[in-house]
C-alpha positions as CSV (number, residue, x, y, z in Angstrom):
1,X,-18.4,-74.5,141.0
2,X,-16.6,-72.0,138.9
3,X,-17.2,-72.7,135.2
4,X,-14.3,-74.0,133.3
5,X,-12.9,-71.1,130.1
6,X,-14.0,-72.2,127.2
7,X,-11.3,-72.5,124.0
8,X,-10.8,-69.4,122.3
9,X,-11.8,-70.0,119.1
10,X,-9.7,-70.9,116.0
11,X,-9.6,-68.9,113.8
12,X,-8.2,-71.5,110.8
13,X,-10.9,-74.6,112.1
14,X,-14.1,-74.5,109.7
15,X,-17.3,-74.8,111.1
16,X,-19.2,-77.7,109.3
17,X,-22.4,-75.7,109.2
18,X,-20.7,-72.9,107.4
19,X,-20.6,-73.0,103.5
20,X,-17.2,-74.4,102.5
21,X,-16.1,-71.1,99.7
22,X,-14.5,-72.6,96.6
23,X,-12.2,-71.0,94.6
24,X,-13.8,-69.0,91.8
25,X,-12.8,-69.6,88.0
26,X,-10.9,-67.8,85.7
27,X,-12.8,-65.2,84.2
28,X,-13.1,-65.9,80.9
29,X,-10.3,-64.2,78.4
30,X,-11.0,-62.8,75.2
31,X,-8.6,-62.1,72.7
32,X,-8.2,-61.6,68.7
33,X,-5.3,-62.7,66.6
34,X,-4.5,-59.4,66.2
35,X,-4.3,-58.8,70.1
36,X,-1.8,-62.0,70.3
37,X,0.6,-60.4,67.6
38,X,0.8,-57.2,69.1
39,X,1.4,-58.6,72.5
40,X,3.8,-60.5,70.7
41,X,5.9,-57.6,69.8
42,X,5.3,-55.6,73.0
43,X,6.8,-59.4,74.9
44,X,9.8,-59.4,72.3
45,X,10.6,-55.5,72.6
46,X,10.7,-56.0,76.8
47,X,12.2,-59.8,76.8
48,X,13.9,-60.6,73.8
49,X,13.7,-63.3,71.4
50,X,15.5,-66.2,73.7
51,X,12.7,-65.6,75.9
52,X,9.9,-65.7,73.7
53,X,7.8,-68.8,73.9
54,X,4.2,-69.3,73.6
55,X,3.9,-70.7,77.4
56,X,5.1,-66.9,78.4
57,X,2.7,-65.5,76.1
58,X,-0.3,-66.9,77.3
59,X,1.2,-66.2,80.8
60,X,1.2,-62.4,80.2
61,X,-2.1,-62.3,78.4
62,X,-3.9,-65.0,81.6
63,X,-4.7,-67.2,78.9
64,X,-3.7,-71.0,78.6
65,X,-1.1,-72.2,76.0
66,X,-4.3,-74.4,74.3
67,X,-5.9,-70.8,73.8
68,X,-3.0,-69.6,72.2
69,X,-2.9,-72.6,69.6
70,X,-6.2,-71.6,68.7
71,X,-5.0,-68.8,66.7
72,X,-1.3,-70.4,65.6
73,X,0.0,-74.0,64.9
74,X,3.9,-72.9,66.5
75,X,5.9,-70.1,68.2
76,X,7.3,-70.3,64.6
77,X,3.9,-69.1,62.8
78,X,3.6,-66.6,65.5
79,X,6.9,-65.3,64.9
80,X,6.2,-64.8,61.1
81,X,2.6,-63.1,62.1
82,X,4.9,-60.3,64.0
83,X,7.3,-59.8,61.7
84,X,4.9,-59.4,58.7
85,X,2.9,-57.3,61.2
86,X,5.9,-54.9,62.1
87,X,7.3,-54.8,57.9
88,X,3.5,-53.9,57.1
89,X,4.4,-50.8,59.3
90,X,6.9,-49.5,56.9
91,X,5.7,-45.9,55.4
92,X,7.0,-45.3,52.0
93,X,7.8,-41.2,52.0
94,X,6.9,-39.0,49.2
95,X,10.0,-37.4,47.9
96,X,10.1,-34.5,45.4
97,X,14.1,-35.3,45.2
98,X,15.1,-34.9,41.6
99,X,17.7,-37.5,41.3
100,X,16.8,-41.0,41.4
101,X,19.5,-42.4,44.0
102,X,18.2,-39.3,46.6
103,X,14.9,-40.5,46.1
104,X,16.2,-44.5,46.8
105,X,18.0,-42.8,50.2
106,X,15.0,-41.1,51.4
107,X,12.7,-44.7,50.9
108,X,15.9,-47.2,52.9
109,X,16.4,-44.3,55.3
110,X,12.7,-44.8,56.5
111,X,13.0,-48.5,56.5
112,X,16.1,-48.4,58.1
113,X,14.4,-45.9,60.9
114,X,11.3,-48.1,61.3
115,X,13.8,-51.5,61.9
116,X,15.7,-49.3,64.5
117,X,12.3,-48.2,66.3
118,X,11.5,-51.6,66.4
119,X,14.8,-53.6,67.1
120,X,12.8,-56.5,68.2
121,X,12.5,-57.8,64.7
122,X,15.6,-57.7,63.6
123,X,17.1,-60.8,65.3
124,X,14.1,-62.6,63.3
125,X,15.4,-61.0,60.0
126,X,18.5,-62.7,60.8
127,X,17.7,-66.2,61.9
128,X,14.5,-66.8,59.3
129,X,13.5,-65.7,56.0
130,X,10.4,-62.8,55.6
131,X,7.3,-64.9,55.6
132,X,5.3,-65.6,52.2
133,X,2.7,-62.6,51.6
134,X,4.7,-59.8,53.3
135,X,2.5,-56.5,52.0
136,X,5.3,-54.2,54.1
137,X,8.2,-56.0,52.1
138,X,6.1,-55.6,48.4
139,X,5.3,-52.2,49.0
140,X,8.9,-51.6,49.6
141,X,10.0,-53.0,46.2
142,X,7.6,-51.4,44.3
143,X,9.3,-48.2,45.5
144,X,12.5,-49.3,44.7
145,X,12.1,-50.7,41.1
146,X,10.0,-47.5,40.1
147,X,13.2,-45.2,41.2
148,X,15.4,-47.6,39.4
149,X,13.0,-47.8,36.2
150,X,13.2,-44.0,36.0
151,X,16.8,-44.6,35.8
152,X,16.9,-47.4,33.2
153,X,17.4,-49.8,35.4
154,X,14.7,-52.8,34.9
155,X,14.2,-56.3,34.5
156,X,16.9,-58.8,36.1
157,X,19.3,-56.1,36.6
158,X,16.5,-54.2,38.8
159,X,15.5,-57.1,41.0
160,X,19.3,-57.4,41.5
161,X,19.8,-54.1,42.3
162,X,16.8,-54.3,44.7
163,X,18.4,-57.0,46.7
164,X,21.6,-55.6,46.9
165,X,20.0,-52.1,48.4
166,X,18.3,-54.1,51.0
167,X,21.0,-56.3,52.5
168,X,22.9,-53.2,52.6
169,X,20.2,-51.7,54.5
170,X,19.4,-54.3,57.1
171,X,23.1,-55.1,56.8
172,X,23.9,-51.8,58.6
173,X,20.9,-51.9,61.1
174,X,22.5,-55.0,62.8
175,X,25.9,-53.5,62.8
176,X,24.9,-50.1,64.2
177,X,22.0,-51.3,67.0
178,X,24.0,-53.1,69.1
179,X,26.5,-49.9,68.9
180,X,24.1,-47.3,69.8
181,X,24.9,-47.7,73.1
182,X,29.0,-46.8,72.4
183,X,30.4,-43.7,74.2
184,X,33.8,-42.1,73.3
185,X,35.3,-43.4,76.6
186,X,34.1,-46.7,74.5
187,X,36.1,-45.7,71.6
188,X,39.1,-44.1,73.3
189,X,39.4,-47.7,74.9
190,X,38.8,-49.4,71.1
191,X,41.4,-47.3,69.8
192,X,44.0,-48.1,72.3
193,X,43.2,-52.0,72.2
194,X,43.6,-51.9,68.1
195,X,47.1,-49.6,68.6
196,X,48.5,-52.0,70.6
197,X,47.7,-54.8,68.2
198,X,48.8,-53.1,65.5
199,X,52.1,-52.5,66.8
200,X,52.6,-56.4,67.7
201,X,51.5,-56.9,64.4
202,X,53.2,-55.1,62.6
203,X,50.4,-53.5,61.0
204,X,51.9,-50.2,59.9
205,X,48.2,-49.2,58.0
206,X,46.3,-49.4,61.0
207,X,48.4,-48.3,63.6
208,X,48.4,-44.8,61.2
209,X,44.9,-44.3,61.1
210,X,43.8,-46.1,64.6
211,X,41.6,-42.6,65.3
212,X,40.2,-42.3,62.0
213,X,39.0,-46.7,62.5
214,X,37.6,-46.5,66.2
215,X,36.2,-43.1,65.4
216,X,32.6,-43.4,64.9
217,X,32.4,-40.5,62.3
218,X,35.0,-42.0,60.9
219,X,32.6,-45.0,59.4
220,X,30.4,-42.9,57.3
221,X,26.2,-42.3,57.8
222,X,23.7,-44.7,55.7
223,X,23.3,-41.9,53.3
224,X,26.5,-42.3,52.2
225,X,27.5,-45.6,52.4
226,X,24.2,-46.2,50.3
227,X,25.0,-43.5,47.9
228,X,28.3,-45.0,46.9
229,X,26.3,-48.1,46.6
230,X,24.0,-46.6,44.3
231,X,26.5,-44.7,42.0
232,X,27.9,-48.2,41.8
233,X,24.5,-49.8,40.1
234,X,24.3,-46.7,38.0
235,X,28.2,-47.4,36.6
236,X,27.0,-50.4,35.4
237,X,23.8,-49.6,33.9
238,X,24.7,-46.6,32.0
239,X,21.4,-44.8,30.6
């Protein structure tokens, strides 16, 4: 008698002699507060605030949320760890310039560069106040107030001063980033839009200097919308 084919064999059955293989852990993460914040502002530069959340940063780092909360109570507390870890970054320039104000324009001009190199911040400067204990932010007004003692400008009139050169300042980084990416075909299209609403309008002003408004030339550099600023403050504290 011919012997009956036996079964191929399958290859998903699992022979109960065999070792059944169990899946491995996790290999075991380490990771410094320091290492969250500036995975933080790498996940913020690439994602954007509206998807920031601590579940996605523990995601990209193969950690748990509970391993994040370790280091931080909230997303809030983490939020204020990057943004007084990217102000800290701020590098106050040494400046030979003789006149007080060009000295002021050099120190916001770097501020001003470091916000626009990291952009990623500056939709937390909007919606939250700087945290207690900024080192970036102090260091900054020291700079400031020493220019504007050397002018004799100190006391109340100083910290004002101060102030109103920084909302300038981060005042014109969010204007300008989200304009960066403007091309004249951009503006040749603005200007035509505000034309014809001038003219419906009525607006006789604007309809005569619709190129001069939609040209971006036309709005002035930092350096000079801060110096008029400046020459302002130094008006009303004559020496």
């Amino acid at each position: 008698m011919t012997p009956e084919p036996s079964d191929p064999p399958d290859e998903h059955k699992i022979d109960s002699d065999s070792p059944v293989k169990r899946p491995t852990r996790r290999q075991k993460v380490t990771i410094t507060v320091n290492e969250l914040v500036d995975q933080s502002i790498v996940h913020l530069s690439e994602q954007g605030l509206s998807k920031f959340s601590i579940r996605s940063i523990a995601a990209q780092l193969s950690l748990s949320p509970m391993s994040v909360y370790r280091f931080v109570s909230s997303k809030d507390e983490l939020l204020d760890l990057v943004l007084l870890r990217v102000l800290s970054r701020i590098e106050i320039p040494v400046t030979f310039e003789p006149e007080w104000e060009e000295r002021i324009i050099s120190i916001m001009s770097a501020w001003r560069e470091m916000l626009l190199t990291h952009a990623e911040i500056v939709p937390l400067l909007l919606e939250r106040p700087i945290p207690r204990g900024s080192e970036g932010l102090a260091r900054l007004q020291e700079a400031i107030l020493a220019n504007l003692d050397a002018a004799g400008i100190s006391g109340a009139r100083a910290v004002r001063a101060f102030w109103q050169i920084f909302v300038l300042a981060v005042g014109q980084v969010m204007f300008d980033l989200p304009r960066l990416r403007l091309t004249e075909a951009d503006m040749t299209d603005y200007a035509s839009a505000l034309s014809s609403v001038a003219n419906e309008r009525s607006l006789s002003r604007v309809s005569e200097m619709v190129e001069d408004l939609a040209s971006m030339t036309g709005r002035g550099t930092f350096s000079e919308t801060l110096r008029t600023l400046l020459r302002g403050i130094s008006m009303e504290n004559p020496q």
